[in-house]
N, C-alpha and C positions, 0 to 999 in steps of 0.2 A: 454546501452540504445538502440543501433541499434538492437541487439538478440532480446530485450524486442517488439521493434516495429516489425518488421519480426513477430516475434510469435501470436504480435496480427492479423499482417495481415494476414495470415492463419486462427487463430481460428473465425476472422470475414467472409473472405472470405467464411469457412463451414457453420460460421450462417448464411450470406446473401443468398448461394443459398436455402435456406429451406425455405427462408423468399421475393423470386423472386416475387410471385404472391401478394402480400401485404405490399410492400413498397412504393405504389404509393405516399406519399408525397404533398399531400394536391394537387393531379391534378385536378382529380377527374370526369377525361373524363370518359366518356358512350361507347366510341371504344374503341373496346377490341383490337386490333394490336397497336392503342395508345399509350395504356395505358403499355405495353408488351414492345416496345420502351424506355417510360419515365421511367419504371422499370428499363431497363437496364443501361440504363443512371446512372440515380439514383446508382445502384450497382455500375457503375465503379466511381464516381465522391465520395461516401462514402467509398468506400475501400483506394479512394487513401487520403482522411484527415485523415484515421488511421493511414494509413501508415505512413504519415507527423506525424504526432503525436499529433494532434490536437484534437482528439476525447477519454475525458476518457474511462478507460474501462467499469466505470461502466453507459457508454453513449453508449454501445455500444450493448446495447438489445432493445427490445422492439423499434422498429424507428417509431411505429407510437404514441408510446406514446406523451403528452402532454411537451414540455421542461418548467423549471423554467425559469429566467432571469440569474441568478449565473451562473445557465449549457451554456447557451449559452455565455453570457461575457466570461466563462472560455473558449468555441472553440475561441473565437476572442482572446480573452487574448493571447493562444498557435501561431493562424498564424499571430498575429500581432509581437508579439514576435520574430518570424522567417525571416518575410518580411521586418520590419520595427521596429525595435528598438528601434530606435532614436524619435519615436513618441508614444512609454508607456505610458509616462509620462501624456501627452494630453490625449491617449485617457480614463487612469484611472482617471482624473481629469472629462472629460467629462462624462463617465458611475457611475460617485460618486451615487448620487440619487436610481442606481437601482442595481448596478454588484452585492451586496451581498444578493438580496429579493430572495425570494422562492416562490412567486407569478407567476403561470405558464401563460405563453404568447400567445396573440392571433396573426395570421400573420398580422395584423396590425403594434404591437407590434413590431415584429421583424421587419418590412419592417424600421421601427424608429431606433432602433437599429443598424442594419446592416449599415443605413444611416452616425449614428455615427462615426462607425467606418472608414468606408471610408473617413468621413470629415477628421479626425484626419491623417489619410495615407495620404489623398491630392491627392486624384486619384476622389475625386467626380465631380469635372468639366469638365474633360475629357470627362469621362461614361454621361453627356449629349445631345453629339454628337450621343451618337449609340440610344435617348429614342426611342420607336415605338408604341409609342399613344394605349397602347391597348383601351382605354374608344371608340375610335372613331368606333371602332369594335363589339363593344359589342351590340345583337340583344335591339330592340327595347320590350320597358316595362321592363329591365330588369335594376336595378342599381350596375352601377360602384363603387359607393362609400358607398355601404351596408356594414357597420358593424363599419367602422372610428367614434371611439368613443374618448375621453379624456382620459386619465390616469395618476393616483396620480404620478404613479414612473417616470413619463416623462413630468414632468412639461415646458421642452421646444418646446413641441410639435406644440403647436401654435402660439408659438412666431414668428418674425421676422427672413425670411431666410435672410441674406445677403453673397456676394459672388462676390466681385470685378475682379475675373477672368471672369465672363461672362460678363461684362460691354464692350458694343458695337458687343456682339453677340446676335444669335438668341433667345438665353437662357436669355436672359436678366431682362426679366419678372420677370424672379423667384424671383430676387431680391425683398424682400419687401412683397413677398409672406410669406403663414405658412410653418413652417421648415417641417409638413406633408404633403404639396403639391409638395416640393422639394425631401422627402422622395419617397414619390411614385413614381414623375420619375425618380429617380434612380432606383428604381424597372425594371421598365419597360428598363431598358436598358440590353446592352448584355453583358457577362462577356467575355472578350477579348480572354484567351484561350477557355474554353466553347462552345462559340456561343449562347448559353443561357439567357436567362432575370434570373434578381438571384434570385424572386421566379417565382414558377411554376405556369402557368395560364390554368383556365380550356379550355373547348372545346366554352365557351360564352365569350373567352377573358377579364374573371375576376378574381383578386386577392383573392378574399375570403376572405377581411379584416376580417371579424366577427368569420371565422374560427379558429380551434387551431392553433401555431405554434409547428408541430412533431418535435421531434428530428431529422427526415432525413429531413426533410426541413429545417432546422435548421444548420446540417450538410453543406449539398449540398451550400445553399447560403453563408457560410463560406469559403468553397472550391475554386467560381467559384470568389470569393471577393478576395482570394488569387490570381488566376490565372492572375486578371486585375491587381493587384498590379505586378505581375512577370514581363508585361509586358509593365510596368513604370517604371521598375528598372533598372538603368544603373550602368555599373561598366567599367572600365580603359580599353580604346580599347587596351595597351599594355597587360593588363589581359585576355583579351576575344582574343589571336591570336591561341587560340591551338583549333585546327579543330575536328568535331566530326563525321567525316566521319572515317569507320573503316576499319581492315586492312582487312579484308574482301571485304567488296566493293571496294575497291581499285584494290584488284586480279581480282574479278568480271569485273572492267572496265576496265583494261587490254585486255579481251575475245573481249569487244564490237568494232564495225568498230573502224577502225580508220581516225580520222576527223581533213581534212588539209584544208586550204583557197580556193586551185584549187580545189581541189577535192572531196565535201561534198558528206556524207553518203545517200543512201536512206530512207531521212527521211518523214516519214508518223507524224504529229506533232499535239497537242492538248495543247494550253494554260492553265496552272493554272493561276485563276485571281489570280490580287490582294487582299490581303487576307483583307485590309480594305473595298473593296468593298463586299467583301464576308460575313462583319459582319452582314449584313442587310438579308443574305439569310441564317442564322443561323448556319453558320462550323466557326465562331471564326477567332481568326487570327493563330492559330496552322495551320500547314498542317497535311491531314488524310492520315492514309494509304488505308483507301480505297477509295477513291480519286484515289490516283496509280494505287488500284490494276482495277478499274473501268477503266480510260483509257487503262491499259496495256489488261485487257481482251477484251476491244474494238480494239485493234490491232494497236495502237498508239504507236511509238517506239521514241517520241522525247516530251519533255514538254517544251515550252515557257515558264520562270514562270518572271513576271512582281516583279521589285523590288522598292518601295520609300525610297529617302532616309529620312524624317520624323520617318519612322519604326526603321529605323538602328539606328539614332544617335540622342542626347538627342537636339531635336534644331538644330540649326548652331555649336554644337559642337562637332566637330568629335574625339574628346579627350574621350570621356562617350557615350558607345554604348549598347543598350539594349540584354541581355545574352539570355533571353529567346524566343526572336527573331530568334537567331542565331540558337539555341538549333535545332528548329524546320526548319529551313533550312538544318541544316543536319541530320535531322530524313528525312525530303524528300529526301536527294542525298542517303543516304543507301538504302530507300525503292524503290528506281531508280534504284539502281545499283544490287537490288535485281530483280528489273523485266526487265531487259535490254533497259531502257531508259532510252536516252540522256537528260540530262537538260542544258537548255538556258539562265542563268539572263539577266536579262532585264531593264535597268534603267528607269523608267517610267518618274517619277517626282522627281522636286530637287528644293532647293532654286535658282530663275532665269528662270525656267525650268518643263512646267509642260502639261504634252500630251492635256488636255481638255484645256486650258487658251486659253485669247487671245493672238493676236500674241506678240500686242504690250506689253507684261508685262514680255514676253521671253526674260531675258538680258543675257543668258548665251553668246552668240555669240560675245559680245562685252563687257562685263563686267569682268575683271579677277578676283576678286572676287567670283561672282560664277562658274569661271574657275576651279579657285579652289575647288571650294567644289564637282564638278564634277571631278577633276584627283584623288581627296582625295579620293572620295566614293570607283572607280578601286580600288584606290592604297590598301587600305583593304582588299576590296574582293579579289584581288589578291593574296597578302600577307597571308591572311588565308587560301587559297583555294591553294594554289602554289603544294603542294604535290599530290592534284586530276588531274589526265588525262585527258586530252581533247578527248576522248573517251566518259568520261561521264561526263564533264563539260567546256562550252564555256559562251564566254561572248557577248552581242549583247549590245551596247556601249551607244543609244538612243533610243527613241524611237519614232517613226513619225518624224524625224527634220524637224521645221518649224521655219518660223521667216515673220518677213515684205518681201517687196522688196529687201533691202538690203543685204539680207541672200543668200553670192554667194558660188559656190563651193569652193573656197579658202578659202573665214573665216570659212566656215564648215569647210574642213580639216584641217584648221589648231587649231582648239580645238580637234577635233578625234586625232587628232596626237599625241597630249601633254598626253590623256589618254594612248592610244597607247603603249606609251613611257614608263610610268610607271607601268601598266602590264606588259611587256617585263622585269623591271629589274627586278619585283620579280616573274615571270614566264615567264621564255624565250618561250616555248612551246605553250603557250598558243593558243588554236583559238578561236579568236574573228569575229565579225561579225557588222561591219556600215551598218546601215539603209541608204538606197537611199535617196539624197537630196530629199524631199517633204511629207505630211501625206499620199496621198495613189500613187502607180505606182511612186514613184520618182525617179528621174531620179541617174542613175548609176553615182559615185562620182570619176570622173576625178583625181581631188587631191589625191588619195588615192588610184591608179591604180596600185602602185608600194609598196604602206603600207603591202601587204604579211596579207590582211582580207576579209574575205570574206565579200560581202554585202545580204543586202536584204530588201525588201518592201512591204507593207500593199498591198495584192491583191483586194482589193472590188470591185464589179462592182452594182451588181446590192442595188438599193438604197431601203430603209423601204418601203414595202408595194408595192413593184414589185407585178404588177398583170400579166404578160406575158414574154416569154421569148421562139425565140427571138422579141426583141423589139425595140425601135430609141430614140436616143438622140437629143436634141437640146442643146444652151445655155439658161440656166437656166433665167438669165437676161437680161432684156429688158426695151428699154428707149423709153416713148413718143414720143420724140421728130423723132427717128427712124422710127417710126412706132407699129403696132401691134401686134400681133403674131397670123394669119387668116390661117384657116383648112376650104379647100374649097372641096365641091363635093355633094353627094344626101344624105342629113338627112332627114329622113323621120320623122315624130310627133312622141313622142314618147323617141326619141332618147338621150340617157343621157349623161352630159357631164360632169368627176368627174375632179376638180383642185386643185393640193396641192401646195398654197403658203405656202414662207419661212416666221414662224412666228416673225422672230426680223426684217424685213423691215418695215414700217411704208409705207401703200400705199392705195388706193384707187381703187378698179376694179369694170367694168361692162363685164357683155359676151352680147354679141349682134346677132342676129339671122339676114340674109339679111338687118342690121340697124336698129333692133328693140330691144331696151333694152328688157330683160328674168330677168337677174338678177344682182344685184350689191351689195358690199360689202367691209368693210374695214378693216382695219391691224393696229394694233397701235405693233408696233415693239417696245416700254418701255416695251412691257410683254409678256410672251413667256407663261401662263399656261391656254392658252383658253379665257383669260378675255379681251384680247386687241381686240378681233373679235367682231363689231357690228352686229347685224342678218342679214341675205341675205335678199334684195327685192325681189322684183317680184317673180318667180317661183322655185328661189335659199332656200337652204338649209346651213346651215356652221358647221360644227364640230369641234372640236378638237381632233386631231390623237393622243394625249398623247405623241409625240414624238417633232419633232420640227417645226410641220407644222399645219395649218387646210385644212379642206377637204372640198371643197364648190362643192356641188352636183345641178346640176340644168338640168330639165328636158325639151325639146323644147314642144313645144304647136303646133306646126305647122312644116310642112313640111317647109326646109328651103337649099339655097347654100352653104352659108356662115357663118362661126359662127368665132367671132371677139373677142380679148382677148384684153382690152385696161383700160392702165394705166392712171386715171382723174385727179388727184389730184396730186402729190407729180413728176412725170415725169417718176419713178425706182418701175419696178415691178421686183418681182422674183419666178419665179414655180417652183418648184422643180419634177413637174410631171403633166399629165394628162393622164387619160382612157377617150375613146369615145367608148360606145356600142352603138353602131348601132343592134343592132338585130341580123343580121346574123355575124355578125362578131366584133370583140373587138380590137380597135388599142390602145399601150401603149407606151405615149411618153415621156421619162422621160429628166429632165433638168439636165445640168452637165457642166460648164464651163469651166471645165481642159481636158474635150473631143472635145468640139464644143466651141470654140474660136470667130467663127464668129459674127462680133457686130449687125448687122441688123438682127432686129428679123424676126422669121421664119413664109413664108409664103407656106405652103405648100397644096397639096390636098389627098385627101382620097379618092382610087380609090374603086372600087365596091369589089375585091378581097381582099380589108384588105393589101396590101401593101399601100406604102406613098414617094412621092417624093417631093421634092423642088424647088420652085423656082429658089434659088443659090440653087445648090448642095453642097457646102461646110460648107452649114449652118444645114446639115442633117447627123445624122451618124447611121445605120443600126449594134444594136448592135446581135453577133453571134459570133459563134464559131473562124470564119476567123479575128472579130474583134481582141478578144483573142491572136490569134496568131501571129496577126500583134502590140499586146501591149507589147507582147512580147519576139520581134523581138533586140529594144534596147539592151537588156541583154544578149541576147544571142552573138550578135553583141560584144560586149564589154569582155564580156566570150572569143571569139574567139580571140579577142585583144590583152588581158592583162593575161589572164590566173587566171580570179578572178572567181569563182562559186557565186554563187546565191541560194538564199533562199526564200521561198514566207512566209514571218515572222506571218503574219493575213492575213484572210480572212475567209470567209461565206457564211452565207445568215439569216437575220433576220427573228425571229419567227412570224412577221406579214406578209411575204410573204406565199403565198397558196404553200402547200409541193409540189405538181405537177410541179411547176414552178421552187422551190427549188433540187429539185430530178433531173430536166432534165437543169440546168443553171450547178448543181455540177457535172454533168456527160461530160456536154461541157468542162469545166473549168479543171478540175483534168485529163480527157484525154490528153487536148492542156500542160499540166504541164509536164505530164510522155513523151508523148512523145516528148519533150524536156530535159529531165530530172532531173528537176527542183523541189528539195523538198519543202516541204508546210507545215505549220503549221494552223490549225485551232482558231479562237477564241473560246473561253468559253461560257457561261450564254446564252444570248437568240439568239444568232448565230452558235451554237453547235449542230450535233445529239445527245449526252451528256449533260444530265441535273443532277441534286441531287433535290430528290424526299422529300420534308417536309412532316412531319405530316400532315393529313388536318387539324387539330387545329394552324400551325404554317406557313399553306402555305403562305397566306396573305401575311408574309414578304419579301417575293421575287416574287409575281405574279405569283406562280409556273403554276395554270392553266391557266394563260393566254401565258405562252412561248411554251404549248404544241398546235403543228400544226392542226387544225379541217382536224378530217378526215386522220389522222397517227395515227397508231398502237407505241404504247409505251411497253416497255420490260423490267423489272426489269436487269440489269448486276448484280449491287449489294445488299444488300440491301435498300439503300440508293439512289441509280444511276439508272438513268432509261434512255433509248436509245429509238430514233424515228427510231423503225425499216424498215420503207422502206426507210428514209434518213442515214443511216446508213449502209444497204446495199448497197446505191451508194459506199460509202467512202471505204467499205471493198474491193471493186472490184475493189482499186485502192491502194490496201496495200500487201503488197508480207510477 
């Protein structure tokens, strides 16, 4: 059987390249680089269902011909078979009505079908999580739902969907809904290895219900049906301990520095997200190798790669852990140890324990229960990982620790410790790496001076939508009862005043010109998407910055001294920033409360040169280079102590800051780093010179043109990866 498959894969592989330019597969884009793309796609994603053996042979010509229903129940029949066994039975019960017609199928059809299938695997409620609304996309006069007709051989097509797994989620709807409306959005979702919707949509983000379903459409969404099922399938974490890192790479990381707690490597660093955040930007949850090879030709010699534990284990059970998970974490350490970079795991989120939550829902610190499930996670990774070199693999143990007040340096250490503990006995060699107590600059962890780990922390300074650099910080918030926050000196008419409050406070502001209300405007902190913001009066403007703020613009009318920030209503305002253009000059003062402590809000003036002083001086801080190097002085400090190195784990600059500001903050920042010499890791996605480049047909799901900087030059690395060449050249100038 395996000769037989191998053979076909060959005698397909010679048909498929003859057949490159004509497999599109019911796209049916107008771009020609497109459609040459989805081509290739398409070829690798039907070579590999032959290969599996899911595609008869005599399914295996003509791919754009028209499929029966038989032909395709028989690919489901084969990967269900494979995958899922234990649910035949279902789903030949459920396909009774159509599996043996010869009635050729429209993608309608199949989008029903495939639906099927999935119900019967039980992986369909999952795949709701990842849907991406194409209808909401689709140009105006054009219909989404052209072609959705009735059909004899699918009599439960518009019946009642029901689905007690989505009860009390967002999906909820569906319930009670037609089982084709449920169909569809499983369409529309992504297939977890893939990254894919499981069928293919045109360039006007529509399914082409009315269309044929081909045989490589047909194919393909059988395929990509498999890949999400691989990635729901768990087997016996005592099954899953043999490593698939090879002895290859292994000799390879041998060569690479060698990496101690005192003593880290010169690491030049780039984050692999998290790959469920990544399903939305269309790479799946597989790792790519060109991914790798993209950073490594960007001269990146260290990968952060973010780990949850949800991915690894089925649930809270760390008995049944998902294989095809693993698979692809060590496709990534080979294709690392193939390009001379370091990899980092990184424990993001965990039951108890999750980087974006609130504080209060973080019970890892205090709960042994989830103590547990955090020394278990290690103790795995450890355990599988025990024969790879800390040359080309270390462990970074958390990630941002944070908690309430309560969260001292001792209860931190003493959970790092327990992990600690169990790394060590199934890898004595290990170098691991503790996150600085706090989410960004936290402070160097005492407890853990003599643990033989190295630490490190989120470096971020400048905040979304920095307009200058360098710039001043104040504290972000401020009380009534305190006072105002007054910018005193010569505003001439004209003169514009832009303010980002934080959109979950619930508050009330006016700005006031020498006492004269301009403009006023309110906050409803229940809603964070634009909708809690009433309209500005007076002369004021309000936006929403699409991040976690709005933008309230307001222009003065008149030459004026003084201009007054004052909270009316509630007592608790909080800004997270303000630009004053003045004409000749632009002052940028952003809010920051783990910089500027001081409680009385800041009164300060705006002199004629575009500097700013304070009233209190202590309520003012002058962010630069010197700043920089006085942040990080602690660590250094502590380095000299204890004999513990330091790593900068994240750090950036968000794609809504102007490049120029970006270009000369990364030039401050990465200088003040090396010449301490203090390795650095980059963030990914839209704080990255490194982005992955969509189809225009597929940008949309990741905002790809909105991450690119106005006014930077972009440069394919890959084909796929594309690099903001003049932020890019900052980062080279500081990689050996």
């Amino acid at each position: 059987m395996k000769l037989k498959r191998t053979f076909s894969f060959i005698l397909c592989a010679a048909m498929l390249l003859g057949l490159l330019s004509s497999c599109g597969g019911g796209t049916e884009t107008t771009q020609e680089g497109s459609s040459q793309k989805q081509d290739q796609i398409a070829d690798h994603e039907i070579l590999k269902a032959i290969e599996l053996g899911f595609v008869s042979d005599d399914l295996q010509n003509d791919l754009n011909a028209q499929i029966r229903y038989a032909e395709f129940c028989g690919i489901l029949d084969a990967m269900l078979a494979q995958t899922r066994p234990e649910c035949m039975d279902a789903w030949k019960k459920r396909s009774a009505d159509f599996r043996d017609q010869n009635n050729r199928m429209s993608r309608f059809e199949g989008v029903l079908v495939l639906f099927y299938a999935a119900e019967c695997a039980g992986v369909e409620a999952s795949g709701f999580w990842e849907s991406i609304y194409l209808e909401e996309h689709v140009p105006d006069g054009m219909d989404f739902w052209e072609g959705v007709t009735d059909s004899i051989l699918l009599p439960g097509a518009f019946t009642a969907y029901e689905n007690d797994d989505l009860n009390g989620t967002d999906y909820e709807w569906l319930n009670g809904q037609q089982y084709a409306n449920a169909a569809i959005m499983f369409a529309q979702c992504y297939s977890f290895g893939n990254g894919h919707t499981y069928f293919d949509f045109d360039e006007n983000y529509l399914l082409n219900f009315g269309k044929i379903l081909t045989r490589g459409d047909a194919i393909r969404a059988a395929e990509r049906l498999y890949e999400t099922i691989r990635f729901f399938t768990y087997v016996s974490a005592e099954d899953a301990m043999e490593c698939g890192v090879t002895a290859e790479s292994m000799a390879l990381a041998e060569k690479m520095p060698t990496a101690t707690y005192h003593d880290l490597p010169d690491w030049k660093g780039h984050a692999l997200i998290a790959r469920d955040e990544y399903n939305g930007f269309g790479l799946g949850r597989k790792y790519a190798k060109e991914e790798i090879e993209a950073i490594a030709l960007s001269g990146f010699n260290f990968v952060r790669v973010p780990l949850k534990f949800n991915q690894l284990f089925d649930g809270a059970d760390m008995t049944q852990v998902c294989s095809a998970y693993l698979e692809t974490i060590d496709d990534m350490l080979n294709w690392c140890a193939e390009y001379g970079i370091h990899v980092c795991f990184d424990l993001h989120d965990m039951p108890g324990y999750t980087t974006n939550g609130d504080d209060s829902d973080d019970i890892l610190f205090w709960d042994e229960e989830s103590q547990s499930y955090f020394v278990g996670f290690w103790q795995f990774i450890a355990q599988r990982y025990k024969d790879v070199p800390s040359n080309l693999l270390s462990f970074n143990l958390l990630n941002e620790p944070h908690g309430d007040s309560e969260l001292t340096d001792e209860a931190y250490s003493a959970v790092m410790r327990k992990a600690i503990d169990a790394v060590r006995a199934a890898s004595p060699n290990r170098l691991m790496i503790a996150s600085t107590l706090g989410v960004t600059w936290g402070a160097p962890v005492r407890g853990l001076a003599d643990a033989e780990v190295a630490q490190g922390f989120s470096g971020y300074i400048l905040a979304d939508g920095t307009e200058q650099w360098p710039h001043y910080y104040i504290n972000q918030c401020f009380h009534a009862a305190e006072g105002d926050i007054v910018l005193k000196g010569d505003f001439p008419a004209g003169t514009e005043l832009v303010l980002k409050p934080l959109a979950f406070v619930s508050a009330k502001y006016e700005i006031l010109a020498d006492g004269t209300q301009v403009c006023g405007f309110d906050v409803d902190g229940a809603t964070s998407d634009g909708s809690g913001c009433m309209a500005a009066s007076g002369d004021g403007t309000v936006e929403w910055s699409q991040t976690d703020h709005y933008i309230c613009r307001v222009t003065l009318p008149e030459n004026c001294k003084e201009i007054r920030i004052s909270e009316t209503a509630n007592g608790y305002g909080e800004i997270l920033g303000m630009v004053l253009n003045c004409g000749d000059f632009t002052v940028t003062i952003n809010g920051d409360v783990n910089r500027v402590g001081h409680p009385t809000p800041a009164v300060l003036t705006i002199h004629s040169d575009g500097t700013v002083t304070a009233e209190e001086p202590e309520s003012l801080l002058i962010a630069n280079v010197t700043m920089i190097q006085e942040m990080l002085k602690p660590y250094l400090d502590f380095k000299k102590q204890n004999g513990v190195d330091f790593i900068v784990l994240e750090c950036g600059t968000q794609f809504s800051i102007p490049g120029d500001v970006a270009c000369t903050f990364t030039e401050d920042f990465l200088s003040a780093l090396d010449a301490d010499g203090i390795s650095w890791c980059c963030w990914g996605t839209s704080y990255s010179p490194l982005t992955h480049q969509q189809m225009p047909e597929r940008r949309f799901m990741f905002n790809g043109e909105q991450w690119l900087r106005e006014g930077h030059t972009y440069e394919n690395v890959t084909e796929n990866f594309i690099a903001d060449k003049e932020l890019m050249g900052v980062y080279k100038k500081h990689m050996k």
